[in-house]
C-alpha positions as CSV (number, residue, x, y, z in Angstrom):
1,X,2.6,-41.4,38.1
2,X,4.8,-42.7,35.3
3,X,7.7,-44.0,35.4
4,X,10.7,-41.7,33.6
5,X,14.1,-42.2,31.8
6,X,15.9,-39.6,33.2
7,X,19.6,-38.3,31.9
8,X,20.9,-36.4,34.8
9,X,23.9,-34.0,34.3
10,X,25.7,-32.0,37.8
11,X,27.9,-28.6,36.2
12,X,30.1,-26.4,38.2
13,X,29.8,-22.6,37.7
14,X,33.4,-21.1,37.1
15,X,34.3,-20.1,40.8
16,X,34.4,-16.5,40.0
17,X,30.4,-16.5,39.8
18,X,28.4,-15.7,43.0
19,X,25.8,-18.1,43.8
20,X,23.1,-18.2,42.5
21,X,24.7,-16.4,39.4
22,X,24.0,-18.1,36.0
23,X,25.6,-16.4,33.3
24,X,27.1,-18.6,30.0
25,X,30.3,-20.4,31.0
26,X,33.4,-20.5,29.0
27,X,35.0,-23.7,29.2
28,X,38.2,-23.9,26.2
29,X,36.1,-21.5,24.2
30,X,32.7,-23.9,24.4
31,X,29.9,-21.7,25.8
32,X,27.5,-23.5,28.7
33,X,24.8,-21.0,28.6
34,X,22.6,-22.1,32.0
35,X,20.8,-18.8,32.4
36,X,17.3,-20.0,31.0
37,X,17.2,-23.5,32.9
38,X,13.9,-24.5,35.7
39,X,14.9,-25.8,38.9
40,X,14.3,-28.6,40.8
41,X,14.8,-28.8,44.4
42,X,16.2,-31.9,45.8
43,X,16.5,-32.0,49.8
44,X,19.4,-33.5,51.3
45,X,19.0,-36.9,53.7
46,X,22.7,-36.8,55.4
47,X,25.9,-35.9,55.6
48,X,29.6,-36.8,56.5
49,X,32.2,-33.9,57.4
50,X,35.7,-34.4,56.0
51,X,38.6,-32.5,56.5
52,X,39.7,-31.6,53.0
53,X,37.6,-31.0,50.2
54,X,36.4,-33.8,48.0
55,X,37.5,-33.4,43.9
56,X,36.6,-36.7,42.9
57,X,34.5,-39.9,44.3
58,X,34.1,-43.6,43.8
59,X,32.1,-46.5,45.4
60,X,33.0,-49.8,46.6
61,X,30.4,-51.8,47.7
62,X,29.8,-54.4,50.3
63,X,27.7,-57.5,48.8
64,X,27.5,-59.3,52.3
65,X,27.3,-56.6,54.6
66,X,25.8,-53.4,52.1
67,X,26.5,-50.8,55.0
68,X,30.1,-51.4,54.8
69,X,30.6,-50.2,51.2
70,X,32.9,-47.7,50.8
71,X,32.5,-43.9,49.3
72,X,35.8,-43.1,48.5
73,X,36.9,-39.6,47.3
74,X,40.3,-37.9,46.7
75,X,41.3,-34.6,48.2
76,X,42.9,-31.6,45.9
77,X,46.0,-32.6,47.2
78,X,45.7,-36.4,45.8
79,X,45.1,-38.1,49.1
80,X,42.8,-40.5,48.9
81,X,40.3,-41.5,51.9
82,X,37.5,-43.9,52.7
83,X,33.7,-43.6,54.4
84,X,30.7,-44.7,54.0
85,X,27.1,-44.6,54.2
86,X,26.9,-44.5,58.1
87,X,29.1,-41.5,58.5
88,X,32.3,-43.4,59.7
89,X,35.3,-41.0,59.8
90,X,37.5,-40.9,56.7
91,X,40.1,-43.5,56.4
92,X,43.1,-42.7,54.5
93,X,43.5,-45.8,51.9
94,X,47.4,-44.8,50.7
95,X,50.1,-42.3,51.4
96,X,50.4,-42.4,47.5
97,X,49.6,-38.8,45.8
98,X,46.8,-40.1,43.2
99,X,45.8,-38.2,40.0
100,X,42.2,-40.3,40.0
101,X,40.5,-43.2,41.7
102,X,37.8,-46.4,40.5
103,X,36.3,-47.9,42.8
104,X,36.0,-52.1,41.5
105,X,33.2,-54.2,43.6
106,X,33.7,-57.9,43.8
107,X,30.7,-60.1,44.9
108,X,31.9,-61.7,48.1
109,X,35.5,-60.8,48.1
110,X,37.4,-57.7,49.0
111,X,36.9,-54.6,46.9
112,X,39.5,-53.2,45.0
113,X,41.0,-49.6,44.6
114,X,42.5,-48.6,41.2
115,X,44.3,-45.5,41.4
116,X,46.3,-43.6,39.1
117,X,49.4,-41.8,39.9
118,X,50.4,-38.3,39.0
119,X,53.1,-39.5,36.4
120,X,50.3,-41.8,35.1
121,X,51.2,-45.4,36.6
122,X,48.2,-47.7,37.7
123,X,48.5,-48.7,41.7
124,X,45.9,-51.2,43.1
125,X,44.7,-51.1,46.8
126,X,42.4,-54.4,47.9
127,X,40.5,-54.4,51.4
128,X,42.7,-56.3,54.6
129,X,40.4,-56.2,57.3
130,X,36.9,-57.6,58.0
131,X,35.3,-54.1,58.6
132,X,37.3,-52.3,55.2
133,X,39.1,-50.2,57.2
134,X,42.5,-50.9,56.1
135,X,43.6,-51.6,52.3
136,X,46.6,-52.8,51.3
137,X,48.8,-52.3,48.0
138,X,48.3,-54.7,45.4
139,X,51.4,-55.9,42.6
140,X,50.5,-54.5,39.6
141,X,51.4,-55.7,36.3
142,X,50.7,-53.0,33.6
143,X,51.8,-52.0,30.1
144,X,54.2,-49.5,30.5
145,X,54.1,-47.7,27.2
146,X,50.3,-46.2,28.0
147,X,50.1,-43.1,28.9
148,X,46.9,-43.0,30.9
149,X,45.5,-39.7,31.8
150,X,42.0,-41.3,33.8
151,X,39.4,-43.8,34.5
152,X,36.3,-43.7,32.5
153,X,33.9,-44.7,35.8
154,X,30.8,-46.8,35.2
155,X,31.9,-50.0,33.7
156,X,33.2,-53.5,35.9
157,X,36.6,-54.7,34.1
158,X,36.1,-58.0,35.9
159,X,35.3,-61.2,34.8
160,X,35.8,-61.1,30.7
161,X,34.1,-57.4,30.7
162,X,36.1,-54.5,29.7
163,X,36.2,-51.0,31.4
164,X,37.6,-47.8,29.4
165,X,40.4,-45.4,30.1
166,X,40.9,-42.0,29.0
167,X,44.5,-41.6,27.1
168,X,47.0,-38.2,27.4
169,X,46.8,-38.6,23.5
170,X,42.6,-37.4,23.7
171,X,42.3,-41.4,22.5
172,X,40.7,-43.7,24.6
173,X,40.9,-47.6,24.9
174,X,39.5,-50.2,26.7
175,X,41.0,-52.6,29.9
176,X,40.4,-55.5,31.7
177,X,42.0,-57.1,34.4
178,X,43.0,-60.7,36.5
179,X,43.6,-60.8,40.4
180,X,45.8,-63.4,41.5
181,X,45.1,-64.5,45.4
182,X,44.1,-60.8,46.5
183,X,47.9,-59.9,45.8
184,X,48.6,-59.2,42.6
185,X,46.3,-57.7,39.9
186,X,47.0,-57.8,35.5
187,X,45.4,-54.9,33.4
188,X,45.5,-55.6,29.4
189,X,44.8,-52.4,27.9
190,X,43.6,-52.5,24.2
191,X,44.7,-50.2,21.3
192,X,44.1,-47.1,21.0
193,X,40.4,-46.1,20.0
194,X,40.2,-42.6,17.9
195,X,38.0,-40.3,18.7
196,X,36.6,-37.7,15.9
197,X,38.1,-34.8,18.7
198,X,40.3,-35.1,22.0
199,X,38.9,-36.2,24.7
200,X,38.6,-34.2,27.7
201,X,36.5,-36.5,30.0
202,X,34.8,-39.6,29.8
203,X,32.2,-42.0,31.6
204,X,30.6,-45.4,30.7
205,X,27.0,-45.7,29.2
206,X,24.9,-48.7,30.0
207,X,25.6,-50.6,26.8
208,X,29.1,-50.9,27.1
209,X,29.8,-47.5,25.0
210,X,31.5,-44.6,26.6
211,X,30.5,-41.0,26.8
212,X,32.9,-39.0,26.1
213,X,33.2,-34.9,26.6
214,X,35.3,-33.0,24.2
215,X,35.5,-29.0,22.8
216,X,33.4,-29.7,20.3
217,X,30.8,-31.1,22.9
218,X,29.3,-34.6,24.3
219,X,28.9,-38.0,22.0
220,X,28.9,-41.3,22.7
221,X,32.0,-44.0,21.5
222,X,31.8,-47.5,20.5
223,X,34.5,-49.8,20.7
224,X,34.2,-50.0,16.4
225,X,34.8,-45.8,16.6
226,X,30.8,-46.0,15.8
227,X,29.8,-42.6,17.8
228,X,26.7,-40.6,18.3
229,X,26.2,-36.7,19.7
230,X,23.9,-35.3,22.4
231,X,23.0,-31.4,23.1
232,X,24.3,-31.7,26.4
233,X,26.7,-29.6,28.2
234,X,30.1,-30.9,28.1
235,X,29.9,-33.7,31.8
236,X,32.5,-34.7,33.8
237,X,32.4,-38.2,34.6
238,X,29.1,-39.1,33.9
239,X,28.2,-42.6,35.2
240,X,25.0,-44.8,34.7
241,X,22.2,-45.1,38.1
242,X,18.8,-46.7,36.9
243,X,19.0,-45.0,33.6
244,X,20.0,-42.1,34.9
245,X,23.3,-40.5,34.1
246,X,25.2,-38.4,36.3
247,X,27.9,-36.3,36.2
248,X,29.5,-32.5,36.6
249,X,29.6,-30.5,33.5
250,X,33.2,-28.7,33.2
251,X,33.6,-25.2,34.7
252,X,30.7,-24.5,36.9
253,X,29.4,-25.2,40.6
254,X,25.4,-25.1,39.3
255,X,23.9,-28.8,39.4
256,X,21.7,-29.2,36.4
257,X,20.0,-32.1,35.0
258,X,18.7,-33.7,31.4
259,X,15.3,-35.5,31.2
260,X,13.3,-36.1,28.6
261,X,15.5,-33.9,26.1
262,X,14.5,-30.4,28.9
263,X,17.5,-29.6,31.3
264,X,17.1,-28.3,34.5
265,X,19.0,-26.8,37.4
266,X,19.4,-28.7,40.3
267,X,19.2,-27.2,44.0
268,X,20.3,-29.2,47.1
269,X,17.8,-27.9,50.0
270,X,18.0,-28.1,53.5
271,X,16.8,-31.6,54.9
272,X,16.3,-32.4,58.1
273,X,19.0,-30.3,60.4
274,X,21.5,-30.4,57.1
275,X,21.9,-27.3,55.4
276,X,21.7,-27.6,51.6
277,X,24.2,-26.2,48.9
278,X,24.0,-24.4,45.6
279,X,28.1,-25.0,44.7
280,X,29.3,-28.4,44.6
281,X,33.4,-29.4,43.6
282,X,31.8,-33.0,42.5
283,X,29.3,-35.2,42.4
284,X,28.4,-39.1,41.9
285,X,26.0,-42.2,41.8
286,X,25.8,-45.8,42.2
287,X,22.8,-47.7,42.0
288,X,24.2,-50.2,44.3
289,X,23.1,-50.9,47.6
290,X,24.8,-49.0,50.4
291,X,22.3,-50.4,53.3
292,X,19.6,-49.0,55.4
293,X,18.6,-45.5,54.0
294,X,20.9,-46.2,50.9
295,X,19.7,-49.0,50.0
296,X,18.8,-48.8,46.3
297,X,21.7,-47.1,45.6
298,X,23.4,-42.7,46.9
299,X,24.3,-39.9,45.1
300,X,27.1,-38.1,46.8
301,X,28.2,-34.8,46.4
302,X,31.1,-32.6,48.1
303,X,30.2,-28.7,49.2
304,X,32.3,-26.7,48.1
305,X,31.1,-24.4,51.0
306,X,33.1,-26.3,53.4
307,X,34.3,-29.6,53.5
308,X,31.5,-31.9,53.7
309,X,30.1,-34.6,51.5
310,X,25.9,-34.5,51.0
311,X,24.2,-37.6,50.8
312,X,20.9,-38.2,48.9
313,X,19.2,-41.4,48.8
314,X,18.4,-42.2,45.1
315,X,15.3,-43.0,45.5
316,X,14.7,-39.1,46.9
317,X,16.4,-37.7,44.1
318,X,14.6,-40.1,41.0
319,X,11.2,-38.8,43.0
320,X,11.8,-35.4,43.0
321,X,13.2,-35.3,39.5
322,X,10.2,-37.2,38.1
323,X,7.8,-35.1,40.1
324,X,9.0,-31.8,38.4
325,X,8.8,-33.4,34.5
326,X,5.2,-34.6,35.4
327,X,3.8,-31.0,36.4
């Protein structure tokens, strides 16, 4: 069986759909017509129940001891709490009410949590305990005349690399930061970089470019404003796993993937004693290594059913995927 390069998209039907239900989607007056799409069936390996549900999620991972990385996600509510892999009960991280969360992985050192207030101010959170379960807040030194409306996940701003953020303006620009003993953390932000429309939502490609989701659809961005457009629905958060990108499309609960330039819906079935789900709030991926089972790398997803995050081990879900595109 070949091998495939697979563009994967998750999309949320608007809430007032049934499931099941796939009728065109209006999101700002951009039609997401899903009615025609296949599907392929992707069962479930675990899960972890929560008591709120998840609207966003981001990894931290564990280089020495992989089944102590960190699947962080951040209620409606903007309280943000930790698990991980092995089903450990959510942590809370900060009694801070957080707008969005990025989860930075350092290779034997503490992992980092950048979150971003509701009036738009970066906080930092670093790990203070042996086992992650405690973080504690970070100094943060930060341009103050940014107005920073979220983090475009995918990309390390460590060690002379640059991450991207998403600006208020519909601009984005490009960050990187210094940590100072594990107690103090620096974020240079660059200029603004124009985008051709505003941006709505963002996520880093594997070449250091940035998707970026907008009205008028999905492109890519350089850091030179060099750009390039994809028929794709418009994706929230789309991130990078082994070529694959992931990500939710705006206004819809329907997963639905992009390979090989067909799209497909996606169905999480029933896996062993875990019931499935056709209506997701989010979803996201990490190639990384979260140990045992998750080993080459998890996509998680939170039900929107009840409050539960699904776990799939990517391996599963490349399988699966590949296996549908080679009937």
């Amino acid at each position: 069986m070949k091998k495939c390069a697979i563009t994967v998209l998750v999309s949320l039907l608007t809430a007032s759909l049934s499931f099941g239900c796939s009728k065109p989607s209006d999101t700002n007056g951009v039609k997401q017509d899903l009615t025609s799409l296949k599907t392929v069936s992707i069962p479930a390996t675990s899960q972890i129940y929560i008591t709120d549900k998840a609207e966003k999620i981001t990894f931290v991972a564990n280089s020495t001891a992989q089944w102590l990385g960190h699947i962080v996600y951040l209620t409606e509510d903007g309280q943000a709490y930790a698990t991980n892999g092995e089903g450990v009960a959510p942590r809370k991280i900060t009694e801070d009410s957080l707008a969005d969360i990025y989860g930075i992985t350092r290779d034997k050192a503490a992992g980092i949590i950048l979150g971003l207030t509701q009036s738009g101010q970066i906080k930092a959170y670093v790990e203070a305990s042996d086992d992650g379960s405690v973080f504690d807040p970070m100094i943060v030194s930060a341009p103050a005349d940014i107005d920073i409306a979220g983090f475009c996940a995918g990309h390390s701003p460590l060690q002379g690399q640059r991450a991207w953020l998403r600006l208020r303006s519909g601009e984005l620009a490009t960050y990187a930061i210094e940590i100072t003993d594990n107690t103090s953390l620096s974020i240079d932000v660059s200029a603004p970089i124009r985008n051709r429309t505003k941006a709505q939502t963002c996520g880093a490609a594997s070449d250091h470019s940035v998707y970026v989701g907008s009205t008028s659809g999905m492109q890519s961005l350089q850091s030179n404003s060099d750009s390039q457009k994809f028929d794709w629905p418009i994706i929230s958060s789309p991130t990078s796993i082994n070529g694959i990108i992931t990500g939710l499309a705006l206004d819809t609960d329907q997963a639905v993937l992009v390979a090989q330039d067909e799209t497909f819906k996606i169905q999480i079935t029933d896996g062993l004693s875990i019931i499935g789900s056709s209506s997701l709030s989010t979803l996201a991926a990490t190639a990384q290594s979260f140990g045992s089972t998750f080993g080459n790398g998890i996509i998680v997803a939170s039900d929107n059913a009840e409050p539960r995050l699904i776990l799939i081990a990517a391996p599963m879900f490349e399988r699966q995927v590949e296996a549908t595109l080679n009937k």
